[in-house]
MDAnalysis code that builds the backbone (N, CA, C; Angstrom):
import MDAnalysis as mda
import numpy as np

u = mda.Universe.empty(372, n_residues=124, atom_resindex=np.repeat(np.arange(124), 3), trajectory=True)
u.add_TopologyAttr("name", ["N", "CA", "C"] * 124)
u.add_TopologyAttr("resid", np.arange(1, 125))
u.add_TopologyAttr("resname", ["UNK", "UNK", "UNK", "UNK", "UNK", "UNK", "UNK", "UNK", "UNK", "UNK", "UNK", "UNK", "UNK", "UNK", "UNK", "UNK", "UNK", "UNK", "UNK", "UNK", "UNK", "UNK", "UNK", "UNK", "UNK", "UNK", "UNK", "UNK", "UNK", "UNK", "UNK", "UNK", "UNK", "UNK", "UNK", "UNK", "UNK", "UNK", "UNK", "UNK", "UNK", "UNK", "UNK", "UNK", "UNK", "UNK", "UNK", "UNK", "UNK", "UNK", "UNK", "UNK", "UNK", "UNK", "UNK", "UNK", "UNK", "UNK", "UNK", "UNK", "UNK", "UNK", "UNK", "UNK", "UNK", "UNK", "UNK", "UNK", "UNK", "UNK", "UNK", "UNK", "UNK", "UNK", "UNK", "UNK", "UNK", "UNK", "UNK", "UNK", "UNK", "UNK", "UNK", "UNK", "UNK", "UNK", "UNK", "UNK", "UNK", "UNK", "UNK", "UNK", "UNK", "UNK", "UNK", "UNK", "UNK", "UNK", "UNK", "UNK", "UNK", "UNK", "UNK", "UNK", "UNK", "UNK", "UNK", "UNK", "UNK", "UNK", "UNK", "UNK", "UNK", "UNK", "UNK", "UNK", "UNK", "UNK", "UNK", "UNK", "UNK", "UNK", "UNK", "UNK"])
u.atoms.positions = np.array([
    [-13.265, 72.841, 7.642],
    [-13.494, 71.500, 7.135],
    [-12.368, 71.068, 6.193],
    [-12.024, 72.062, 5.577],
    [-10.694, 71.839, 4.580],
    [-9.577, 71.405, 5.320],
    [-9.347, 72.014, 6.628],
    [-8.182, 71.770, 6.983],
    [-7.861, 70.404, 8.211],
    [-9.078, 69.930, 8.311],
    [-9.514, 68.618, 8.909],
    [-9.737, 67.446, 8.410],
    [-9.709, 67.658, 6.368],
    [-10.103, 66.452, 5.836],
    [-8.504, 66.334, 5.528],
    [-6.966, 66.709, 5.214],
    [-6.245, 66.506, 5.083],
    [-5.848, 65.827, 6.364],
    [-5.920, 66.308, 7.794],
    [-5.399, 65.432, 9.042],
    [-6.361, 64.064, 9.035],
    [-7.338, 63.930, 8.833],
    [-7.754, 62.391, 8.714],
    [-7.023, 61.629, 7.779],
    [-7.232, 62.438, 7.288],
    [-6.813, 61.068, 5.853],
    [-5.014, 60.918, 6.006],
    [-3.895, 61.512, 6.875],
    [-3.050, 61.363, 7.178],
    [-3.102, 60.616, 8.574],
    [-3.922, 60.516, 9.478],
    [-4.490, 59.675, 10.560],
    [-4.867, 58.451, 10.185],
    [-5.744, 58.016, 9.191],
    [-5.888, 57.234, 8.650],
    [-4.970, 55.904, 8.258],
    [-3.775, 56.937, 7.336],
    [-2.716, 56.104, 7.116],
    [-1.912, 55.872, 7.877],
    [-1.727, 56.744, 8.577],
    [-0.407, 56.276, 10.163],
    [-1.342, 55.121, 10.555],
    [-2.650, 55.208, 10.928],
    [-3.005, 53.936, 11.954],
    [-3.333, 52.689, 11.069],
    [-3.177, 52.988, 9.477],
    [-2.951, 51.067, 9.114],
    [-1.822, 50.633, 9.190],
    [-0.789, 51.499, 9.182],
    [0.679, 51.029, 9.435],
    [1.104, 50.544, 10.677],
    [0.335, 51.168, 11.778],
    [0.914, 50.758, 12.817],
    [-0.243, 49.436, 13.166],
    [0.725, 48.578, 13.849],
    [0.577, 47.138, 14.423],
    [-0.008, 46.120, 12.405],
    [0.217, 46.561, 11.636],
    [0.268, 45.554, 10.748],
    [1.270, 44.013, 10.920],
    [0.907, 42.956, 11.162],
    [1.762, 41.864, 10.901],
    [1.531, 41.250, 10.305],
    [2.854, 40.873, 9.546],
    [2.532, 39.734, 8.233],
    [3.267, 38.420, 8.945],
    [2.545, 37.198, 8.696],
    [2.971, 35.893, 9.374],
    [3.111, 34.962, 8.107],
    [4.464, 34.624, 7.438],
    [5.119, 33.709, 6.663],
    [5.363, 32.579, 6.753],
    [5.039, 31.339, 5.907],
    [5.550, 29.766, 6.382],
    [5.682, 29.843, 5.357],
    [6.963, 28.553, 5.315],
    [7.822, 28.205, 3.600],
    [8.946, 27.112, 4.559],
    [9.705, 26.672, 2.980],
    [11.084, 26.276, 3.263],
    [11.851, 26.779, 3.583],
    [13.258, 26.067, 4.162],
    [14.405, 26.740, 4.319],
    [15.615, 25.904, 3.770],
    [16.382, 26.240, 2.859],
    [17.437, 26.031, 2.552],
    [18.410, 26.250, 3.037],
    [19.550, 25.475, 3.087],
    [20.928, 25.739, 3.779],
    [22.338, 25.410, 2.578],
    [22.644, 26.309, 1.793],
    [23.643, 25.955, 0.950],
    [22.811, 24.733, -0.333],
    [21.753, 25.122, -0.288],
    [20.626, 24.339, -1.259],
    [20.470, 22.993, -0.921],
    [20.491, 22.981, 0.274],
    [19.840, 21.505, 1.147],
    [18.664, 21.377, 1.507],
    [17.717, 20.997, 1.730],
    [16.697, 21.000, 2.572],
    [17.082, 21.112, 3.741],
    [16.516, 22.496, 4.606],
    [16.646, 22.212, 5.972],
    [15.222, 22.089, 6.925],
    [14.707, 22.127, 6.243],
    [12.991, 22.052, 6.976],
    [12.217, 23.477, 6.908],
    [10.704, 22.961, 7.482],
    [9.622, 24.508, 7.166],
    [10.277, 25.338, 8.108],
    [9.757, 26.429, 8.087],
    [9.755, 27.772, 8.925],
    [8.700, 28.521, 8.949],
    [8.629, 29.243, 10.067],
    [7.030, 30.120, 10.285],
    [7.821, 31.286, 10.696],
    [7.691, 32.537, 10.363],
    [7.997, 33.571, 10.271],
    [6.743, 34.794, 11.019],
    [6.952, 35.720, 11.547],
    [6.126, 37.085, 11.867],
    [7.136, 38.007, 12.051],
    [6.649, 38.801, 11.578],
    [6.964, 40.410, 11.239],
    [5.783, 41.265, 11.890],
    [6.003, 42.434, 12.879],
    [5.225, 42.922, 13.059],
    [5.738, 44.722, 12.698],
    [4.645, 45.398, 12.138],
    [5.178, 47.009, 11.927],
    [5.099, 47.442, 13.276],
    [6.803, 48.133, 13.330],
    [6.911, 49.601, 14.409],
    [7.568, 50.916, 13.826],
    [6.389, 51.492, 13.468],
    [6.564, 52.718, 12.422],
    [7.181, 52.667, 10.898],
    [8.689, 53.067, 11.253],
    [9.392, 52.822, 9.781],
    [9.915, 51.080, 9.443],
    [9.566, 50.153, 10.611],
    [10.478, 49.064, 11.023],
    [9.506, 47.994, 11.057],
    [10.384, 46.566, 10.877],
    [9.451, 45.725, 11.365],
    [10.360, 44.565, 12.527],
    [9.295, 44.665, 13.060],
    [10.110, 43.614, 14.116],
    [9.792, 41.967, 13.888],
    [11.164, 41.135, 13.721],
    [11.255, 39.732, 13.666],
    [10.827, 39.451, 14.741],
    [9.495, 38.541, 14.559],
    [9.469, 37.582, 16.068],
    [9.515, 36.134, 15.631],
    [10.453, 35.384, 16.105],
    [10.723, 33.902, 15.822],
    [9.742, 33.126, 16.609],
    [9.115, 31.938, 16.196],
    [8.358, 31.159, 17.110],
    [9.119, 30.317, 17.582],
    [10.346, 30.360, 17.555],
    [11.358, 29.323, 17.852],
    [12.315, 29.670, 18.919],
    [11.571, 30.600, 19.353],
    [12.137, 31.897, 20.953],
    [13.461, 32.386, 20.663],
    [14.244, 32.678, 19.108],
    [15.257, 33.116, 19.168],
    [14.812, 35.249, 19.355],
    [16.112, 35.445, 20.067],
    [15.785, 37.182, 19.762],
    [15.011, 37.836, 18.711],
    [14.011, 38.641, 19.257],
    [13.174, 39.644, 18.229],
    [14.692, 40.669, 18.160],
    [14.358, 40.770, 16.848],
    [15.429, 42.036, 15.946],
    [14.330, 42.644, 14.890],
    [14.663, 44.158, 14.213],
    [14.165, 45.320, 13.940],
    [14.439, 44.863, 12.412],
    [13.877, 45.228, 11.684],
    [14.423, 45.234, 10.314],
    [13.612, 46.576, 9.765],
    [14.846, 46.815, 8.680],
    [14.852, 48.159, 8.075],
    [13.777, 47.892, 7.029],
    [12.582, 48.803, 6.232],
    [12.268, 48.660, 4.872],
    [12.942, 49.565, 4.246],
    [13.516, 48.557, 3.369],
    [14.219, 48.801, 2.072],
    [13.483, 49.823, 1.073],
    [12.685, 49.095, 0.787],
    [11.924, 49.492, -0.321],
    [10.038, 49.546, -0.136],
    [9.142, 50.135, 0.005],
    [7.732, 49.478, 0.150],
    [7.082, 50.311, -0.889],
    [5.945, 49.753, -1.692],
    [4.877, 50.459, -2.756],
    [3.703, 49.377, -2.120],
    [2.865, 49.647, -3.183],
    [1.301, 48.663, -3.367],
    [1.406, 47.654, -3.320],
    [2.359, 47.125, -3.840],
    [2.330, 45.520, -4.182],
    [3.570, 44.809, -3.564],
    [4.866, 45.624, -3.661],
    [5.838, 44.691, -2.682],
    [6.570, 45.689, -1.423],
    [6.893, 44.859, -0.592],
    [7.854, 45.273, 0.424],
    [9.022, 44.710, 0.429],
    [10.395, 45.186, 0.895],
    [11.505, 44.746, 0.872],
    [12.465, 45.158, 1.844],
    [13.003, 43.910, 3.384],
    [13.176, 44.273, 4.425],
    [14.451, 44.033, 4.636],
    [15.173, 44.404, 5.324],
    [16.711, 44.219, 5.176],
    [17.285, 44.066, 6.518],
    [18.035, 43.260, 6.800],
    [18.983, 43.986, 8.450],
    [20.829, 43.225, 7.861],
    [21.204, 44.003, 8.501],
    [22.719, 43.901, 9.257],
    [23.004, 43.802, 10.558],
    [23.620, 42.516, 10.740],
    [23.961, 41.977, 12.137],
    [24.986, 41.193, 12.269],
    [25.847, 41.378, 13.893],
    [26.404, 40.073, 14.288],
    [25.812, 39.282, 15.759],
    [26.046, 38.424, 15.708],
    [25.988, 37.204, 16.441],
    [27.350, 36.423, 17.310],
    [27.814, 36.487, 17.748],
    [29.122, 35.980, 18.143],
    [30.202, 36.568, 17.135],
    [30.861, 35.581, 16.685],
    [31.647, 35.739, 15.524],
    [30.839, 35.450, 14.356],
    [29.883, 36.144, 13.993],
    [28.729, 35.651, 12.593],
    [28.502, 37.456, 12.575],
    [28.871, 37.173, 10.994],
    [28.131, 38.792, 10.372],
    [27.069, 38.025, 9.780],
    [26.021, 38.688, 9.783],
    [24.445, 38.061, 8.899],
    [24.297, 39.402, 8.016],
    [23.852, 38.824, 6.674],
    [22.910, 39.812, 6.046],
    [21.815, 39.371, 5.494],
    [20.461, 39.905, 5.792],
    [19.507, 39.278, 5.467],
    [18.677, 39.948, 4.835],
    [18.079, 39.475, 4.071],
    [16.897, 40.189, 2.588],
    [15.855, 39.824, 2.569],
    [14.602, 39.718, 2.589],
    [13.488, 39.352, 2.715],
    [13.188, 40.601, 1.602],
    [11.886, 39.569, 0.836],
    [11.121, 40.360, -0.407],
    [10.334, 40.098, -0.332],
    [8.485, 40.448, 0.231],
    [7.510, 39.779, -0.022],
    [6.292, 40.650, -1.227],
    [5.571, 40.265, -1.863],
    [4.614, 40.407, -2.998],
    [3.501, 40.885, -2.245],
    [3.541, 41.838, -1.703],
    [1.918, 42.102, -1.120],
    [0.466, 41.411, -1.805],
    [0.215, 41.190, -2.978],
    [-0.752, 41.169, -3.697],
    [-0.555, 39.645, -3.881],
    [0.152, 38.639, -3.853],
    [-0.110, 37.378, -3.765],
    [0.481, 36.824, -2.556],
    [1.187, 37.381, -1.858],
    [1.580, 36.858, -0.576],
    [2.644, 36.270, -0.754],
    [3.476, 35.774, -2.043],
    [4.534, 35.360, -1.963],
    [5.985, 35.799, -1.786],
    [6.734, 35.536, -0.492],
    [8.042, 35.406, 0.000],
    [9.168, 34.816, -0.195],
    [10.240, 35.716, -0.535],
    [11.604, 35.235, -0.353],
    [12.235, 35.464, 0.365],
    [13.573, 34.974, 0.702],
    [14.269, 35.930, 2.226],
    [15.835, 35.071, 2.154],
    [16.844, 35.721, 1.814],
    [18.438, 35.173, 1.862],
    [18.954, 35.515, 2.730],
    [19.320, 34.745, 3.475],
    [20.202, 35.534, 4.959],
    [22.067, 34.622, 4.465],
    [22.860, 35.699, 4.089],
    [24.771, 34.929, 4.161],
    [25.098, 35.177, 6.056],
    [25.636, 34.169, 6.185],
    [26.136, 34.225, 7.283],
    [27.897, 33.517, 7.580],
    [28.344, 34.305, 7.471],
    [30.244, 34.394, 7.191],
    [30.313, 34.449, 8.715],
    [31.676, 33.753, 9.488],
    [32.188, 33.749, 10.790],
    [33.334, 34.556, 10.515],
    [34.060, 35.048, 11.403],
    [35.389, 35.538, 11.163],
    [36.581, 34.598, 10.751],
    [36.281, 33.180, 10.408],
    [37.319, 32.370, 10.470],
    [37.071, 31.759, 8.716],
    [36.305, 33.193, 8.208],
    [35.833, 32.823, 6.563],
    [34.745, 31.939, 6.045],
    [34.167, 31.319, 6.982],
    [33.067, 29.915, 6.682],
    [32.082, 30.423, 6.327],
    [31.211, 30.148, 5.486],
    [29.879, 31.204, 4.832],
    [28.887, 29.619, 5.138],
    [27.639, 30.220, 5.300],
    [26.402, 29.844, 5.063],
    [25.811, 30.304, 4.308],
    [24.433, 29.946, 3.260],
    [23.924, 30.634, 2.803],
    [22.148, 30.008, 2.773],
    [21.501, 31.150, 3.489],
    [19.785, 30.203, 3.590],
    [18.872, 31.249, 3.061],
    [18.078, 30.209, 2.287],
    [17.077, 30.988, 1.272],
    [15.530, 30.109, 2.181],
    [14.766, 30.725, 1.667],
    [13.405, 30.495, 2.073],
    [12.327, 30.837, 1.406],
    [11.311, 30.085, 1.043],
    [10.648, 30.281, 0.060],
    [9.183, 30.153, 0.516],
    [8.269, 31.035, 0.265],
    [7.259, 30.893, 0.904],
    [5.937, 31.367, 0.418],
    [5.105, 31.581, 1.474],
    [3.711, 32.609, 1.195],
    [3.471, 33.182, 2.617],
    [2.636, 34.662, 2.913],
    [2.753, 35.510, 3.310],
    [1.115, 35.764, 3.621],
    [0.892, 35.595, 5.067],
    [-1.020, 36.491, 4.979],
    [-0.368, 37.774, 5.828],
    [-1.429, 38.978, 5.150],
    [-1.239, 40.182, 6.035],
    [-2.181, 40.235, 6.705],
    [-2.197, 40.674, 7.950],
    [-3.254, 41.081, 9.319],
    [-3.147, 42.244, 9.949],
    [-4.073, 42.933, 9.968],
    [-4.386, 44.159, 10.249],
    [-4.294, 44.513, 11.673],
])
């Protein structure tokens, strides 16, 4: 019995992690413009979460940075054509509130910079 109550309770936690998605709406800024709302999902695959855009652009993987009780913090590195992206997402587990900076530099030096500001429900 001893050695069966440690594998649950490690069963346990693998299976809230897996298929958790958190679904985000907020603003989006462009170089501190208004660029309009955004709806965001993240879904967990193991150590990762996967971007799904409702806007049919490519699902991409993002790394966690950082995760405890109360916040998570997701990261990726990417290119796109001639576009390096780096993107940061921080969300507050415990109030649901989201941030997320993505720089996006071309090889020809031109930077973007979009922030997003939001709130966050988690779903099991």
């Amino acid at each position: 019995m001893k050695k069966i109550l440690p594998l649950l309770l490690f069963l346990t936690i693998s299976f809230n992690s897996i298929g958790e998605t958190i679904n985000c709406s907020g603003n989006t800024l462009i170089d501190r413009e208004r660029f309009g709302s955004i709806e965001l999902s993240y879904k967990r695959d193991g150590n990762k979460f996967i971007y799904i855009s409702p806007m049919g652009t490519e699902p991409f993987k993002l790394d966690i940075a950082y995760e405890d009780e109360n916040n998570i913090i997701l990261q990726k590195n990417r290119t796109i054509d001639d576009y390096f992206i780096i993107t940061a997402i921080s969300i507050y587990k415990q109030g649901g509130d989201f941030a997320e900076s993505s720089l996006k530099t071309s090889v020809w030096g031109l930077s973007e910079l979009y922030t997003s500001k939001g709130t966050c429900e988690f779903i099991e």
